[in-house]
C-alpha positions in Angstrom: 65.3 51.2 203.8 68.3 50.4 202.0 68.3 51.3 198.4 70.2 48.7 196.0 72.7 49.8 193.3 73.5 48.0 190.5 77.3 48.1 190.5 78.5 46.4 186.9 81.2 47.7 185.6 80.9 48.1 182.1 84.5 49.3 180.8 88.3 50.4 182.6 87.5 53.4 184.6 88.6 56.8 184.5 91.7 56.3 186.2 92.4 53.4 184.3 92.2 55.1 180.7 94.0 58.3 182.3 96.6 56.0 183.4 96.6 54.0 180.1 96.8 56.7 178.1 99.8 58.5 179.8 101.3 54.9 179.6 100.8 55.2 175.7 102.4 58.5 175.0 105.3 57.8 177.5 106.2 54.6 175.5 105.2 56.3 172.0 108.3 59.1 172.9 110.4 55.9 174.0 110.4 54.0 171.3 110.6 57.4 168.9 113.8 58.0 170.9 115.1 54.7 169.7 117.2 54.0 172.6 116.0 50.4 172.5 119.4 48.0 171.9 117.1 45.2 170.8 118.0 43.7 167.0 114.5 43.2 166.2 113.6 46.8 167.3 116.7 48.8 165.7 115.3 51.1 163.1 111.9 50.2 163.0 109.2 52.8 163.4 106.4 50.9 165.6 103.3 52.3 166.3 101.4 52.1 169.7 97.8 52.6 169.2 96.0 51.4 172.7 97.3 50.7 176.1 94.8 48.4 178.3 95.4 48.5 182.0 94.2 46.3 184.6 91.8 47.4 187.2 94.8 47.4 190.4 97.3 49.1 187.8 100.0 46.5 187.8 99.4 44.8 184.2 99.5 46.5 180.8 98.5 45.0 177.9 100.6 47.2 174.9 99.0 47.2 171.3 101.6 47.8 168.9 102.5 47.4 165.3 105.2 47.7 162.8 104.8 51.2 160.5 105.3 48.8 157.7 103.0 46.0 159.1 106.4 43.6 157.9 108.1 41.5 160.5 105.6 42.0 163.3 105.9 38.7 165.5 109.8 39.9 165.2 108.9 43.1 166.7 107.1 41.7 169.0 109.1 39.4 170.4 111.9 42.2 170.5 109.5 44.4 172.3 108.4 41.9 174.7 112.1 41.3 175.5 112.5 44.5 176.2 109.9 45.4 178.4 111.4 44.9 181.8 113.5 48.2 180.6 110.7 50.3 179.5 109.1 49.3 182.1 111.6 50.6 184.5 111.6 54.1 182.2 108.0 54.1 182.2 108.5 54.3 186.3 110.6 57.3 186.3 108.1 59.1 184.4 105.0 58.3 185.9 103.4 58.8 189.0 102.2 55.4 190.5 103.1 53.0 193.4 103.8 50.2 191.3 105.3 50.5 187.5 102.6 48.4 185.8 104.7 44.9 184.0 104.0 45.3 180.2 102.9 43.3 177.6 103.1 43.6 173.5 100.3 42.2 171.8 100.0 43.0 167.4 97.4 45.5 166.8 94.4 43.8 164.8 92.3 46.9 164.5 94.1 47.9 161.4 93.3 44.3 159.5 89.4 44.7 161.1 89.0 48.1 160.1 90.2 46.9 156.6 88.3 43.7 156.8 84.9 45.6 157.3 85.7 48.4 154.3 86.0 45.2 151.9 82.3 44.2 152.7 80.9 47.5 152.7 82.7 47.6 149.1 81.4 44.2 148.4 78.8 43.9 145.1 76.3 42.2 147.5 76.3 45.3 150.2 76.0 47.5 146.9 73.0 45.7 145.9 71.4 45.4 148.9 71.7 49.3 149.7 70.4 49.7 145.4 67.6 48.0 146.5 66.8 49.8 149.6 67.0 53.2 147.6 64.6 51.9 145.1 61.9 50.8 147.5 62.1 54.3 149.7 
């Protein structure tokens, strides 16, 4: 009797973040470096907080910001021009059969994270939680 498995895949797997995350560092040291010639990338200090690969290793998606959070679709733009040259210095120091093509997307966990410590600041979350002292 054949015994089913469920196979759904809930998240990248461990090769994927592995990969990913190498992917992150390598660019973090690259654009540290400043090497970049790009206009919109000269002297800015950018930080790359995720890197999100896809499951055959050939696309990454890059989340980046600004240090300064000014001028980001600027930065952006810059970095996604210069991607095909990362890319290829991503390749020399990576292991993998195919350099994955990269994209630069803004980082929006910085505005969530900020977002949600407003409402648990807010009067009405301080109320509610007054309340829920006073009834325990």
């Amino acid at each position: 009797m054949k015994r089913k498995t469920s196979q759904t895949t809930t998240g990248p797997s461990q090769r994927q973040l592995r990969v990913a995350e190498e992917i992150r560092h390598i660019l973090a040291r690259l654009l540290m470096r400043g090497d970049l010639h790009e206009p919109a990338v000269a002297g800015v200090s950018i930080t790359v907080s995720e890197v999100r690969i896809s499951p055959d290793l050939k696309n990454a998606t890059v989340f980046a910001m600004p240090l300064s959070g000014k001028g980001v679709e600027e930065v952006l733009k810059g970095l996604n021009r210069s991607a095909p040259y990362l890319r290829s210095q991503v390749a020399q120091e990576i292991q993998l059969r195919y350099a994955p093509t990269l994209k630069f997307v803004q980082d929006k966990s910085f505005d969530e994270a900020h977002h949600i410590e407003e409402i648990l600041r807010s009067e009405r979350v301080r109320r509610d939680l007054k309340s829920d002292d006073g009834e325990a």
